[in-house]
C-alpha positions as CSV (number, residue, x, y, z in Angstrom):
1,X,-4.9,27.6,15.5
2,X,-5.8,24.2,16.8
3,X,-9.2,22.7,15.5
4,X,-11.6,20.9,17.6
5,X,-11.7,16.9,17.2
6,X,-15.2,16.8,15.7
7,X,-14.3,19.7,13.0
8,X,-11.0,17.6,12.0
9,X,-13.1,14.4,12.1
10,X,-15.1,16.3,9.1
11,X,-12.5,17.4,7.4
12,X,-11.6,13.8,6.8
13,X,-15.1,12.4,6.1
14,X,-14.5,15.0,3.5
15,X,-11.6,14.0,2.3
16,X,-12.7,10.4,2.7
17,X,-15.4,10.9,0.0
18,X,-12.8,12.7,-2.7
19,X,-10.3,9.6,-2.5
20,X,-12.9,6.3,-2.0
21,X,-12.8,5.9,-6.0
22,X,-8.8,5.6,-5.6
23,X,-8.7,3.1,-3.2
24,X,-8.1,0.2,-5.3
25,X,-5.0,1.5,-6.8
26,X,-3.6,2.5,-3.6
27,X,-4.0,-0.5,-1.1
28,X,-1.0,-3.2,-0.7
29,X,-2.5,-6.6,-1.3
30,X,-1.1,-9.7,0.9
31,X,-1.8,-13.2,1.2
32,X,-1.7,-15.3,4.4
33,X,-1.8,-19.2,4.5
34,X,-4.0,-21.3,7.0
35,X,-2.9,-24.8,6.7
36,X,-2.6,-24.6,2.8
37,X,-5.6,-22.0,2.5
38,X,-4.7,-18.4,1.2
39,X,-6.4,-15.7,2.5
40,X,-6.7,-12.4,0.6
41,X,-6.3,-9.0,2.4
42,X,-5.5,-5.3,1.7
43,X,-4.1,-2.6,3.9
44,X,-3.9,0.9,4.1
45,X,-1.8,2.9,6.7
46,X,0.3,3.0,9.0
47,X,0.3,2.5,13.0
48,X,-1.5,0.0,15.1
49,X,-3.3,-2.9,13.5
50,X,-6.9,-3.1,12.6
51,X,-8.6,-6.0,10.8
52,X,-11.4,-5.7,9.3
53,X,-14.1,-8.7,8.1
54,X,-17.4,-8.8,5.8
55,X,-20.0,-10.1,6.1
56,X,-22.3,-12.1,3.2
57,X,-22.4,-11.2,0.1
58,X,-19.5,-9.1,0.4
59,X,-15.9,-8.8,0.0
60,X,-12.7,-6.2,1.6
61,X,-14.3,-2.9,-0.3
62,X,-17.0,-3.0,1.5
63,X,-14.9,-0.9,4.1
64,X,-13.6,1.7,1.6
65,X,-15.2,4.9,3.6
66,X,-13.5,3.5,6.8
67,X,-10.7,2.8,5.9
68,X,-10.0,5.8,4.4
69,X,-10.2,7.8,7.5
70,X,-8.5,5.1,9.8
71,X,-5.8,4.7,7.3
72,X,-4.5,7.5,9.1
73,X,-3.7,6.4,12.5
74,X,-4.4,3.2,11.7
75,X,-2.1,0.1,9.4
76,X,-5.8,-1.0,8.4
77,X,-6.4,-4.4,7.0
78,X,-9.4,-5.4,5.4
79,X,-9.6,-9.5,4.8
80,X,-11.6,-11.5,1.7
81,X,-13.1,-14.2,4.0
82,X,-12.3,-17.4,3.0
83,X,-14.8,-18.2,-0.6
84,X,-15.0,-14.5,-1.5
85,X,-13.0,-12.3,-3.9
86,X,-9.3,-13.4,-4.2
87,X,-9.2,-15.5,-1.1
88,X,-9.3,-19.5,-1.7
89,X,-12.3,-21.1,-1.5
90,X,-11.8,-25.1,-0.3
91,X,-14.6,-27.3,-1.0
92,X,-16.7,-29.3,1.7
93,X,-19.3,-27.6,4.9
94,X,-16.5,-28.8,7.3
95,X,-14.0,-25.6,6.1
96,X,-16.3,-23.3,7.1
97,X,-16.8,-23.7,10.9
98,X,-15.4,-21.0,12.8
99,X,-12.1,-23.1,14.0
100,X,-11.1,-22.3,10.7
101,X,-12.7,-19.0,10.4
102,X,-10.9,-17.7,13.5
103,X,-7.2,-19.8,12.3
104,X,-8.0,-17.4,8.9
105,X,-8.0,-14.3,11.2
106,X,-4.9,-15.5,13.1
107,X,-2.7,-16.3,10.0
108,X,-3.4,-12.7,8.8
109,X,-2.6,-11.2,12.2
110,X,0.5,-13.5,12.2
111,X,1.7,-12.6,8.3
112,X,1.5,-8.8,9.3
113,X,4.0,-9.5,11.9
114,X,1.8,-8.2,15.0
115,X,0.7,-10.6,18.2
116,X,-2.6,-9.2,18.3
117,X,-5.1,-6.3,16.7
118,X,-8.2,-4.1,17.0
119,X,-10.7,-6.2,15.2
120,X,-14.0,-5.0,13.5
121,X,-16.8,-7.1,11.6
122,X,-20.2,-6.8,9.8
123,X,-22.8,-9.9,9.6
124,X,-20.9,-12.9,9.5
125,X,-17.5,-11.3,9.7
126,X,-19.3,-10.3,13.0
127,X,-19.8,-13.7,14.0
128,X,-16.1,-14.2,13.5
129,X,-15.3,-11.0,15.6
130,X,-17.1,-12.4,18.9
131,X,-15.5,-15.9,18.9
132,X,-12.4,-14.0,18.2
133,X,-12.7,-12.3,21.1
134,X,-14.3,-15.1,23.3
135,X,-12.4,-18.2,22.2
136,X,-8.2,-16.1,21.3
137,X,-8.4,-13.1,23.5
138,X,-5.1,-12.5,23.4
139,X,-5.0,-11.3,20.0
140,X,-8.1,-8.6,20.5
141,X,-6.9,-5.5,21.7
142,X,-10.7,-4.1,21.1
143,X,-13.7,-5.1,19.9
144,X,-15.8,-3.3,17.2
145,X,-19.3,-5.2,15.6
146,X,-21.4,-3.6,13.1
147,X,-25.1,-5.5,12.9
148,X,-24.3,-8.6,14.6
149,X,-25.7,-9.2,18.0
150,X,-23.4,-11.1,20.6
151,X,-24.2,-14.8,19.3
152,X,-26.6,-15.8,22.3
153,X,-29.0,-12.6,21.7
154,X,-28.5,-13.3,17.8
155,X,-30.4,-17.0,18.5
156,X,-32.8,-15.6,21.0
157,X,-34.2,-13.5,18.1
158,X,-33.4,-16.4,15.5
159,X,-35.3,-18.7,18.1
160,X,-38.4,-16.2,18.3
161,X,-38.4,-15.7,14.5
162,X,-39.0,-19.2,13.9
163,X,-41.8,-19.9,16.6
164,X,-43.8,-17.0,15.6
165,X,-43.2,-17.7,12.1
166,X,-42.5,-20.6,11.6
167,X,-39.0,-19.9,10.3
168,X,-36.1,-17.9,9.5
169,X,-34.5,-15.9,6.5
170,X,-32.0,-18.2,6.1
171,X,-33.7,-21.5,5.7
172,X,-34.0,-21.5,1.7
173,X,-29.6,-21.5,2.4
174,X,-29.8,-24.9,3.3
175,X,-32.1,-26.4,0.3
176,X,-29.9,-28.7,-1.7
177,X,-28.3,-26.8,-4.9
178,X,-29.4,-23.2,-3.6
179,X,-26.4,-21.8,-4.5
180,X,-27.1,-21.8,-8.3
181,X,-29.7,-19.4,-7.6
182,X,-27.5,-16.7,-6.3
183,X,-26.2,-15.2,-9.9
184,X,-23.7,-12.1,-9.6
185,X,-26.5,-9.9,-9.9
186,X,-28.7,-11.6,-7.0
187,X,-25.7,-11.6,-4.7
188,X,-25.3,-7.5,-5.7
189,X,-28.5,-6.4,-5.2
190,X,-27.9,-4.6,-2.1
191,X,-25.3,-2.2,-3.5
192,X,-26.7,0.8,-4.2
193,X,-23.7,3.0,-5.7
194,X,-23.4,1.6,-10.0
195,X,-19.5,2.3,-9.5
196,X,-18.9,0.1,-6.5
197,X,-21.7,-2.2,-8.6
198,X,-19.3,-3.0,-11.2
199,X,-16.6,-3.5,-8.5
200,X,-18.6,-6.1,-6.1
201,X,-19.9,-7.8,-9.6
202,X,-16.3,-8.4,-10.7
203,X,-15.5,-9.6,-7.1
204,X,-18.7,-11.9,-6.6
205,X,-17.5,-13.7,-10.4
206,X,-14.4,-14.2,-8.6
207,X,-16.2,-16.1,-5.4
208,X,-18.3,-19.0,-4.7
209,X,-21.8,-19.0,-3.8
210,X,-21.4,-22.2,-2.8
211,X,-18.9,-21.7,0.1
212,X,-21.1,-18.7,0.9
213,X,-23.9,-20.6,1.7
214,X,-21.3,-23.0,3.7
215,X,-20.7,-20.5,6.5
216,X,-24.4,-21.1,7.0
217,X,-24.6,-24.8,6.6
218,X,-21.7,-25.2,9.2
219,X,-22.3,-22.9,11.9
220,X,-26.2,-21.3,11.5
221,X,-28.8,-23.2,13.5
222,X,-31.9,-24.8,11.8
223,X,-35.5,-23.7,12.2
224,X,-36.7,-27.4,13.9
225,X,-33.5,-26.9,16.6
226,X,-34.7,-23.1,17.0
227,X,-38.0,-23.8,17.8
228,X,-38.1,-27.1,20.2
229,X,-35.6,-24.6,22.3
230,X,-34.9,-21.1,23.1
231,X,-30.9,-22.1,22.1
232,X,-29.3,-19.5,23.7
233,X,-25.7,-20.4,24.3
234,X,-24.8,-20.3,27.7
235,X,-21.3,-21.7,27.9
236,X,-19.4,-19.0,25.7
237,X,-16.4,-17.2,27.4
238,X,-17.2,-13.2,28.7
239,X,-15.7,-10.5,26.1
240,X,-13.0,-9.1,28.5
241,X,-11.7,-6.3,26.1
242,X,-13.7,-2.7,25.2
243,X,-16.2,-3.2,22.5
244,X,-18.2,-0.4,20.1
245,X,-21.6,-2.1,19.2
246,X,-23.0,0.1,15.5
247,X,-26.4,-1.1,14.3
248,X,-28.8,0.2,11.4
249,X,-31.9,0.1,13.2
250,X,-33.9,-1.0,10.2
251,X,-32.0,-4.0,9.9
252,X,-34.6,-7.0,8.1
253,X,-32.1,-9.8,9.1
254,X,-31.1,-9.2,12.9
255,X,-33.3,-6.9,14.6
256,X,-32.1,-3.8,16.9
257,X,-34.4,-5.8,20.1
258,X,-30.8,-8.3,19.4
259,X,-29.0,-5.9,21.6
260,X,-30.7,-6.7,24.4
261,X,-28.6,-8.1,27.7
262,X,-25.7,-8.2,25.2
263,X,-23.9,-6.5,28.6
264,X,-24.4,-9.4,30.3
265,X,-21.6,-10.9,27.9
266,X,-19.2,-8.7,28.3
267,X,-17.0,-7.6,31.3
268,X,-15.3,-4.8,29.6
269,X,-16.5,-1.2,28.4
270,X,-19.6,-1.6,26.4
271,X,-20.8,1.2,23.8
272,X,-24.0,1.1,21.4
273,X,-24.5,3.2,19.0
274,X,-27.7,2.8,17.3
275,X,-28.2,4.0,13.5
276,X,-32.0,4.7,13.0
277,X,-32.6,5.4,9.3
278,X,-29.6,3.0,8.5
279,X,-30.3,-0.5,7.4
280,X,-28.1,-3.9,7.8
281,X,-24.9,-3.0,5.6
282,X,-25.2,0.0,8.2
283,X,-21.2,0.6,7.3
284,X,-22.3,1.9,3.8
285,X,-26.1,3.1,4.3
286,X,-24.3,5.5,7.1
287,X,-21.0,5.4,6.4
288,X,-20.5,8.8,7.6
289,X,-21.6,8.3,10.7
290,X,-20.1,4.9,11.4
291,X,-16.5,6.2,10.6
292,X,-17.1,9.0,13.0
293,X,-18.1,6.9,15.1
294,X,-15.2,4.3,15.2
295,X,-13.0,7.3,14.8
296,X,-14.1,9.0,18.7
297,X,-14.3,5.5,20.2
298,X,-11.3,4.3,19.1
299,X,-9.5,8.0,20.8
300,X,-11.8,7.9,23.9
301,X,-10.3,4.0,24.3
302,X,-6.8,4.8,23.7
């Protein structure tokens, strides 16, 4: 008896949820090397590649659900950014603009032996999706961004944030020293399972808030620049390749109005999926439905 794709899509959700707590003992971990800077990734699978990148404050696990079920079609790996977890963490703003962001992405895509991947990314890891795709398009085979606008509708809400309030959430990042406010337990906060508490907690004593705040310090645009224009970035390269857009829909950070004209950026197949009762880390708030979704996307775009 054959079973419908949605019903065997459930069975490993299913599945999914009985294994997650294994997943540490079972992924291979690797190391790649960026002009002397070791990155840190894990994988999972076999079959085409898909690399997967966090966001802030956050680290590889945060992609245990999905990985479980891609795992299956999918050699999956998930990347410690640069600062976080195991990965190296170099001292100095300049080492954390995305020329060296992206080189991190293409020294794992290198070290696992493929020319070029299905990429996915949350938050910042987001941010480092786009410009993947915009600025090396020959190593994206697809696209697929989970709470991160494309980067010009991301300032045109950043922009309107900081005229109508004089401000955005990130301008406390760039007060000198800020990063000895963000203990382990600050930085966890957001993670709501206590298992996978304990796991980030051990991960975060492992990273530097420092360099965490440095993604924002290189590359994030200030208030006073936000509000004397609307900085929308004009000269950025079209996405050429397919691209899933997921966002939680109750997102505080980056608001769902971010998805707005994002087609205009894009000359390939453009999907949204919207998340309503699902907040930013919209990959663990609706995990369920985010793996489902990547699942039927990633077989309608074979």
């Amino acid at each position: 008896m054959k079973l419908k794709l949605s019903t065997v899509i459930i069975l490993m959700l299913l599945a999914a949820s009985t294994h997650a707590q294994g997943l540490m003992a079972r992924v291979t971990h690797g190391y790649a090397n960026n002009n002397g800077v070791n990155i840190h990734y894990v994988t999972l699978g076999e079959g085409p590649l898909l690399v997967m990148l966090h966001g802030f404050p956050d680290f590889w696990y945060t992609w245990r659900d999905q990985m479980e079920v891609l795992a299956r079609n999918y050699k999956v790996a998930a990347i410690d950014l640069r600062g976080y977890n195991l990965s190296d963490k170099p001292s100095g703003v300049e080492n954390y603009t995305f020329e060296f962001l992206i080189g991190d992405i293409k020294a794992v895509i290198s070290q696992l032996g493929e020319e070029k991947a299905i990429v996915a990314g949350h938050d910042w890891g987001g941010a480092i999706s786009w410009r993947l795709a915009m600025h090396a398009p020959e190593l994206v085979e697809k696209l697929i961004i989970c709470n991160l606008p494309h980067p010009s509708e991301t300032n045109r809400q950043l922009s309107k944030s900081a005229k109508e309030s004089g401000g955005t959430y990130a301008d406390r990042f760039f007060e000198p020293d800020f990063h000895k406010q963000l203990s382990v337990q600050w930085l966890s906060g957001w993670v709501q399972d206590p298992e996978a508490k304990e796991i980030y907690q051990e991960a975060f004593r492992r990273s530097s808030a420092e360099a965490m705040l440095n993604y924002y310090k290189a590359n994030f645009p200030r208030s006073e620049n936000l509000v004397s224009t609307t900085n929308i970035l004009t000269d950025l390269p079209k996405v050429q390749v397919p691209v899933l857009i997921i966002h939680g829909k109750e997102d505080r950070y980056l608001p769902v109005d971010g998805l707005n004209n994002n087609w205009n950026y894009i000359d390939g197949p453009l999907t949204m999926v919207i998340i309503p009762e699902a907040g930013h880390f919209v990959q663990q708030d609706a995990s369920e439905q985010v793996t489902r979704a990547m699942v039927m996307w990633l077989e309608m775009n074979k």
